[in-house]
N, C-alpha and C positions, 0 to 999 in steps of 0.2 A: 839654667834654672836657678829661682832663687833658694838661699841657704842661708836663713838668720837664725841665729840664735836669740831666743826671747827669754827674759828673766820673770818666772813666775812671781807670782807675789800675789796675797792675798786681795788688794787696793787696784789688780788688772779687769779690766772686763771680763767679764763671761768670754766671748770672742778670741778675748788675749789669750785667755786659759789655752781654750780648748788649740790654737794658733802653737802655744808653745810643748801642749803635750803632743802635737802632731808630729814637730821637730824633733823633739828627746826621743823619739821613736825611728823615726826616716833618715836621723844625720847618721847614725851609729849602725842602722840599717846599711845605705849605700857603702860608708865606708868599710863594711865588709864583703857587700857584692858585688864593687868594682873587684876586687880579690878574686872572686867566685867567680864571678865572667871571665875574668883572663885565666884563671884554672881550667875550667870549663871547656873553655875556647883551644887550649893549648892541649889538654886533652883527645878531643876529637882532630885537631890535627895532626896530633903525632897518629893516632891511633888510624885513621883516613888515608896513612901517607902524603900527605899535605895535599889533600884534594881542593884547597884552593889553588895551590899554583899546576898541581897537574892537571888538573882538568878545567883552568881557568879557558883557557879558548875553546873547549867544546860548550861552557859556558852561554857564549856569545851566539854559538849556532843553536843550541836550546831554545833559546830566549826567539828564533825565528820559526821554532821549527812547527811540525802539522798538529793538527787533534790528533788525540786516539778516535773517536769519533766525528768526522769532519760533518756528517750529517743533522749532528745532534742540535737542532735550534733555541737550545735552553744554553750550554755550554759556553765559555765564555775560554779565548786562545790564553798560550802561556806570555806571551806576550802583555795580552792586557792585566794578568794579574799580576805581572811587576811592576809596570806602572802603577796599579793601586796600592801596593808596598811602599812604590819609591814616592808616590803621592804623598801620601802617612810622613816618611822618614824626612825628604827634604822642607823642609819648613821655618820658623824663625832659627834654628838654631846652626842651621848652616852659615846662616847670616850674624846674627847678635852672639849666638853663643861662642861662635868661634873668634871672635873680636875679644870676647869677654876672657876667653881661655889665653889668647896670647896677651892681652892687657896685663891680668895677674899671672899667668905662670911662664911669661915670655915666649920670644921666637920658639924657645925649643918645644912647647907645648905642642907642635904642628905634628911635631916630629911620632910623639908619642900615639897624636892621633892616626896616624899613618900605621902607627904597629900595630894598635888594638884594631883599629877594620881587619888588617892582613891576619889574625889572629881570629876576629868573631866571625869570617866569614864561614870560619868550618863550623862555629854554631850554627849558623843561620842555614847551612845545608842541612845539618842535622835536623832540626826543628821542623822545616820546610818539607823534609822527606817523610818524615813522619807526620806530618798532618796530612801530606798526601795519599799516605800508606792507607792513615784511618778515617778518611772523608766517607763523606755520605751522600748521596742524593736526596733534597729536600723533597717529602711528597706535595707540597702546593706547589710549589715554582718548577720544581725539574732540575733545580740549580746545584751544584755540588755546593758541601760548606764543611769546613773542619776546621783544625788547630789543636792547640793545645787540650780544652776542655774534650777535646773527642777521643784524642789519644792519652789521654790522662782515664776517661774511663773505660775505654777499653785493652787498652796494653799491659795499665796496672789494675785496673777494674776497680777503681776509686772515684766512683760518681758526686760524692758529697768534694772529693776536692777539685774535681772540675767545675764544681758550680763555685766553689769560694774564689775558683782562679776568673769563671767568668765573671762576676759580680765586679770584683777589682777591675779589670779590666772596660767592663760596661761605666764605671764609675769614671774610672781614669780616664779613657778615650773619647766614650761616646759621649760624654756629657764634658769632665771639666777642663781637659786642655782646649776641647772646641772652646771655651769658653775664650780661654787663654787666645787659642788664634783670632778669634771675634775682637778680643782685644786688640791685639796688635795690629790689624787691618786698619783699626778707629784712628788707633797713637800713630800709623803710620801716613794717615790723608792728613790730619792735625798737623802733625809736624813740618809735612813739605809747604801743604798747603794755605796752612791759616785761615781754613774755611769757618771755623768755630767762633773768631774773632770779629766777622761779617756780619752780614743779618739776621740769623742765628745763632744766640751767644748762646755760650753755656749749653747744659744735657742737651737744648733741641738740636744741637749737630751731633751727637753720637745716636742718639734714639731715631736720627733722620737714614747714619750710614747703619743703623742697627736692622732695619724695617727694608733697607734694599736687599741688605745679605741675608737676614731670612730669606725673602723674596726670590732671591738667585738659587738659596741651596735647599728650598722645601720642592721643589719638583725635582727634583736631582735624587736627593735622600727615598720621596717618595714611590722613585723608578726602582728604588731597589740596586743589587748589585750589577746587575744588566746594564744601567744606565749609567752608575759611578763608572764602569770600568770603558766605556765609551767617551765619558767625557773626561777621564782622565790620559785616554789613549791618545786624545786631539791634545791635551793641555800639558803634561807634561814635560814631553818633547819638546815644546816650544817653550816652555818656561826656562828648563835647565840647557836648552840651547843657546838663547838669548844672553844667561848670565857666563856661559862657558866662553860665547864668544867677546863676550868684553874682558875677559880675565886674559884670553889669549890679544887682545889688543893691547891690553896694560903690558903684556910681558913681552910682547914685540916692540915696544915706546922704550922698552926697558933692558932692552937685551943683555946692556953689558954690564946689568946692577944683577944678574940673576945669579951667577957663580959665586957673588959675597953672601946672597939672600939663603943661597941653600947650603953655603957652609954656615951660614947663622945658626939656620935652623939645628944640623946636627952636631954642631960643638955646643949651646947653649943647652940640649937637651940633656948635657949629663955636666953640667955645671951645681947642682944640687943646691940652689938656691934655699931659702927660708920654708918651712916644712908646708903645708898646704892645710893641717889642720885633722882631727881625728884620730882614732887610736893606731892607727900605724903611721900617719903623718908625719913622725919624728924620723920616721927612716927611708921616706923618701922628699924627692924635689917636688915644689911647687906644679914648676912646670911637667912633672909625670903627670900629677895628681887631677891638674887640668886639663892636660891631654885628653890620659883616659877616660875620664869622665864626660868629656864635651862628647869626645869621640862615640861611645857608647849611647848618650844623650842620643845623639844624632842618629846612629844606625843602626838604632833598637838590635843590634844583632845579640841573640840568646833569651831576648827578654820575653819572649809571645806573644809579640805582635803581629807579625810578616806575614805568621804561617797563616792566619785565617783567612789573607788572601791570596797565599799560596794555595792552598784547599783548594779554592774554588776554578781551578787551572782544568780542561782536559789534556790532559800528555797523558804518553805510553807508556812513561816510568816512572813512581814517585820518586826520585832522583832527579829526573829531569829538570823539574821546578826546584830542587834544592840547590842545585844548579846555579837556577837564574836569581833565588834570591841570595844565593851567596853574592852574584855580580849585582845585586842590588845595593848591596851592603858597600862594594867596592866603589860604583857609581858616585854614592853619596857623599861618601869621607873621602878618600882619592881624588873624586874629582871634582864633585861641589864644592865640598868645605875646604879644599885648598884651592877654589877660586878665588873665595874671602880670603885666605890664608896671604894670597903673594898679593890681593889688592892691597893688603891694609900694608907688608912687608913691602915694598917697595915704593911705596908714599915718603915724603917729607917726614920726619917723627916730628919736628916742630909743628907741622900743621895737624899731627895725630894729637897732640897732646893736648887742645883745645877740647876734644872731646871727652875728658878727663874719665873717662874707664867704659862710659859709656856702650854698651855692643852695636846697636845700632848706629849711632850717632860717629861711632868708630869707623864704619865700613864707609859710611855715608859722607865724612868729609873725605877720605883716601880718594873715593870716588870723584867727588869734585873738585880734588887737585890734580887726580891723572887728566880728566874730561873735560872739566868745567862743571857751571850751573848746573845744567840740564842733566847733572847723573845721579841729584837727590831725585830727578823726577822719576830718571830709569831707575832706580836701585827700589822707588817707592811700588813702580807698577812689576818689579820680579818679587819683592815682600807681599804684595797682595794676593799675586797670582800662586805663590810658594806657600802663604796663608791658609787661602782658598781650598786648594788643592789639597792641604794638609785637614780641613775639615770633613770635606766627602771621604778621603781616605782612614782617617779614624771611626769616622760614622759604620764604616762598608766593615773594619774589625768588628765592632758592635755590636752587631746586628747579625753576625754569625753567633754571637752569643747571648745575646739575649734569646735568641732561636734556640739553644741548648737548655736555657733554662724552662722556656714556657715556649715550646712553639704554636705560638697562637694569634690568628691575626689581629684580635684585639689590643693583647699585648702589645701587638709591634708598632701598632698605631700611637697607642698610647706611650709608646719608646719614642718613638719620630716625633711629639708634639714636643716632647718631653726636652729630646735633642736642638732641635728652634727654637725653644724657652730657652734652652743655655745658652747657644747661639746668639740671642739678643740680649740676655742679662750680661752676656760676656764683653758685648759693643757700646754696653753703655757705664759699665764698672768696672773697676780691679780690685781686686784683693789677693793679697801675698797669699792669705789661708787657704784659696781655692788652686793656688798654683800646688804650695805644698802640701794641702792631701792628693794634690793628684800625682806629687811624688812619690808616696807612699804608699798610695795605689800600686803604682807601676811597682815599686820596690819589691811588692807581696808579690805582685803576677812574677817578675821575675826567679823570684826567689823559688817559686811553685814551680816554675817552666823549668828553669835550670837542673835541680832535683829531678823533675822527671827526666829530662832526655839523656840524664847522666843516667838515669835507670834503665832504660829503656837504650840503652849504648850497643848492643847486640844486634839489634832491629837495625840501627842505623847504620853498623857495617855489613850487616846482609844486603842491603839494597845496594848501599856504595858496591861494593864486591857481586853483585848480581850485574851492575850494571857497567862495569870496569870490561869482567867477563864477554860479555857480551858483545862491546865494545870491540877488545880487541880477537873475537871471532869477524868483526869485520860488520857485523850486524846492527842495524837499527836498535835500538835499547829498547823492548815493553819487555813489562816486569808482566809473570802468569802468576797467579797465584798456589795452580796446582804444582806447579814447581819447587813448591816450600808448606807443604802438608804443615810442620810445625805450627804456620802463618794462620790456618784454617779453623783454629778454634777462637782465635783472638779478633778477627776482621770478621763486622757484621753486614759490610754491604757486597754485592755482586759485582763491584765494579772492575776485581781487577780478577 
C-alpha cells in the first residue's frame, strides 16, 4: 500500500490538502497498530495455548466438515465462507506487495512475514468465533450475517460504535479498495498487453476493460451472498492452485539454490538494516517493519474483516469457523505470499534489478526468467483472477454491514449501484488519495475491532475451552447455549 508523505503548504490544491491530512493521520495511526496487532495477536495466543498450532490440523478437517443444519436452503458450508475470506485476503498484495516488502526491507522481510500470520492467526480465531457466537439470521434472505458491528453491540452493548466501525469499513472495502482492484485489472492488461496503444488510444481502453468488469461483477454482487460464495467456491481453488503450482515448479528448477535462499531469508531478518521510518522505526529493521506490515496487509488477521464472512458459515460450533479462518490466514501469507516470496528470491538479481522496486513488474520479470515470455501472460491472468476475486469478496464484507446499518432493500440497492460506480471509476483512474483514505479506513475498523475482542477475551476462551472439552470427550464440537446461562442475556438470536 501506498505511504507518501506530502508537504502541506498553503500554494497545494484543495485535493493536495485534504491527501496530506489523510496521511498525518494513517502514517502515525499504522505505526502504532502494527504494534497493537502483534500485541493483540500474541495475546490471544498465549492465552488459547497456541490454538494455532494445537489445533491447526483439526483446522483442515473443519474447513470440510457438515452444517449444523444440512437441511437448511438459505445457509451457505463452512467451506464456502473461507473461500470468501480468502477471496477478500489474496489479492494484489500477495503479488506487488510482497515484491515491494522484500525490494525495501530485504530477503528477511519474508521472514517476519511468516511470524506475524503464525501470530495473527490466534486473532483471526478470536474475531471469527465471536461473530459466530453473535450472528444473526437476516429476516429477507434467511441468510446468517454477523461480525464485528454485531458483536460490538451486543457483547459490549455499544451500538453507535458498531455503526462507526461499519461505516469505515463500507468505505474501505466496499467501495474504495474495489476501486483500487478495478485499477489494477486495467494496469495489469495494459502492461502485458499493449492493448491501449492499438486502436483505442487513450481512456477508450480503460472505460472499454471498465464496462466489462462491471458487466462480469453486477450479477454476481446482485445474487447476494449466496452467489459470491459459489462463485468463489469454483474460483478460488483454481486461482491459488494455478499460482502454487508454478511456485512449486520454480522450486523444483531450483532445488539446489533453496538451502542459500532460506538461510537468506533468516540471517537477513535480524540484520537490522536502515530504520523503516515512524515513531518506533529507530528501534527496529527495515526489513521487520516491512514484513509485518505487508504481512498484515495481506491477511487482514485482527483487523474485521474475515469475520463477516465468517458469520455467514452454518457449523455446530462458533469455533469451528475460527478454526478455518485462522487457516485462512495461514493459506495466504505461508503459502500464497511465499509463492512470490521464493519466485522473486531465486531469480537472477541482475535481471530483478531492471524492475527498479517495482512490485509488480518485480514478480513479473523473475517470472520470465524462470519461464520465459509466456509467464507475464500467466502471472497477468492469476493478477486478474486474484483481483476479481478480491472484489466480490470485499463487496460480500459490505454488505453484511451496510445491512447493520439500514437493513433495507432500497438501501442495498442503492449500495450495489454505488459499489459498480467505484468499480468503474476505479478502471479508469488512480489516485494515491483514494488508496490512502482507504488506509485509514481500514486503520479505524482495525483499531475498533482490536479493542473490542481484546474486551470481549473471556467469550473467546469460553468457546476455545468449550470446544477443546468436548473435543477431547471424543465428541463432535456443537456449542448449546443452555450450557452457559451466563451467554443468555447477551446473544439475541435462537441459533445456537
Amino acid at each position: 500500500m501506498y505511504n507518501k508523505e506530502l508537504a502541506c503548504s498553503a500554494q497545494e490544491s484543495f485535493l493536495s490538502s485534504v491527501h496530506c491530512v489523510v496521511n498525518s493521520v494513517s502514517s502515525p495511526l499504522w505505526d502504532w497498530l502494527v504494534w497493537i496487532l502483534i500485541g493483540v495477536g500474541l495475546f490471544f495466543t498465549m492465552s488459547t495455548g497456541f490454538v494455532q498450532l494445537r489445533l491447526f490440523g483439526r483446522s483442515i478437517k473443519e474447513m470440510t466438515g457438515s452444517r449444523q443444519n444440512p437441511s437448511d436452503p438459505h445457509g451457505i458450508t463452512a467451506f464456502q465462507a473461507f473461500v470468501v475470506g480468502l477471496a477478500s485476503r489474496v489479492g494484489t498484495g500477495n503479488i506487488a506487495g510482497v515484491a515491494i516488502a522484500i525490494t525495501t526491507g530485504g530477503p528477511g522481510a519474508v521472514f517476519w512475514m511468516w511470524l506475524t500470520a503464525l501470530i495473527g492467526m490466534s486473532s483471526a480465531f478470536a474475531e471469527s468465533s465471536l461473530a459466530q457466537l453473535f450472528k444473526i439470521r437476516d429476516k429477507n434472505t434467511g441468510l446468517f450475517r454477523g461480525g464485528p458491528a454485531y458483536y460490538i453491540e451486543q457483547g459490549l452493548g455499544q451500538k453507535w460504535l458498531g455503526v462507526v466501525f461499519s461505516i469505515s469499513l463500507v468505505l474501505c472495502f466496499g467501495l474504495v479498495y474495489n476501486a483500487i482492484q478495478a485499477n489494477m485489472i486495467g494496469v495489469s492488461i495494459q502492461s502485458v498487453t499493449h492493448l491501449d496503444e492499438m486502436a483505442w488510444k487513450g481512456q477508450n481502453f480503460h472505460h472499454i476493460v471498465a464496462v466489462v468488469l462491471t458487466l462480469l461483477v453486477a450479477p454476481i454482487i446482485f445474487g447476494g451472498l449466496k452467489r459470491i460464495s459459489l462463485v468463489a467456491e469454483g474460483m478460488v481453488p483454481v486461482m491459488a492452485g494455478l499460482y502454487l503450482l508454478m511456485a512449486i515448479w520454480v522450486m523444483l528448477t531450483h532445488l539446489s539454490a533453496i538451502p542459500a535462499m532460506l538461510q537468506l531469508i533468516f540471517t537477513d531478518a535480524f540484520t537490522f538494516k536502515a530504520a523503516g521510518g515512524g515513531l518506533l522505526g529507530g528501534l527496529i529493521s527495515q526489513a521487520m517493519m516491512l514484513g509485518i506490515k505487508r504481512g498484515l496487509y495481506s491477511n487482514e488477521a485482527g483487523q474485521g474483516s474475515a469475520p463477516n464472512a465468517a458469520a455467514a458459515a452454518d457449523v455446530k460450533h462458533p469455533a469451528s469457523q475460527g478454526l478455518i479462518q485462522m487457516l485462512g490466514v495461514f493459506v495466504d501469507t505461508i503459502i500464497v505470499c511465499s509463492c512470490t516470496a521464493f519466485i522473486i528470491l531465486l531469480a537472477d538479481p541482475a535481471v530483478l534489478a531492471a524492475a527498479k522496486g517495482n512490485g509488480m513488474m518485480l514478480t513479473q520479470s523473475a517470472l520470465v526468467h524462470h519461464v520465459g515470455e509466456w509467464g507475464r501472460y500467466f502471472l497477468m491472468a492469476v493478477l486478474l483472477l486474484f483481483c476479481f476475486s478480491t472484489i466480490i469478496g470485499n463487496y460480500a464484507y459490505a454488505e453484511s454491514n451496510v445491512q447493520f446499518i439500514a437493513n433495507n432493500k432500497i438501501v442495498l440497492l442503492i449500495f450495489r449501484l454505488l459499489a459498480l460506480g467505484f468499480v468503474y471509476f476505479g478502471a479508469v483512474s488512480q489516485s494515491d488519495l483514494v488508496w490512502d483514505s482507504g488506509d485509514l479506513m481500514m486503520g479505524i475498523m482495525a483499531l475498533i475491532n482490536l479493542v473490542v475482542i481484546a474486551l470481549l477475551y473471556k467469550l473467546v476462551l469460553l468457546l476455545a475451552k468449550d470446544y477443546t472439552v468436548k473435543l477431547k470427550l471424543g465428541k463432535d464440537p456443537e456449542f448449546k447455549l443452555s450450557e452457559h446461562p451466563v451467554l443468555k442475556r447477551k446473544i439475541k438470536n435462537n441459533i445456537w
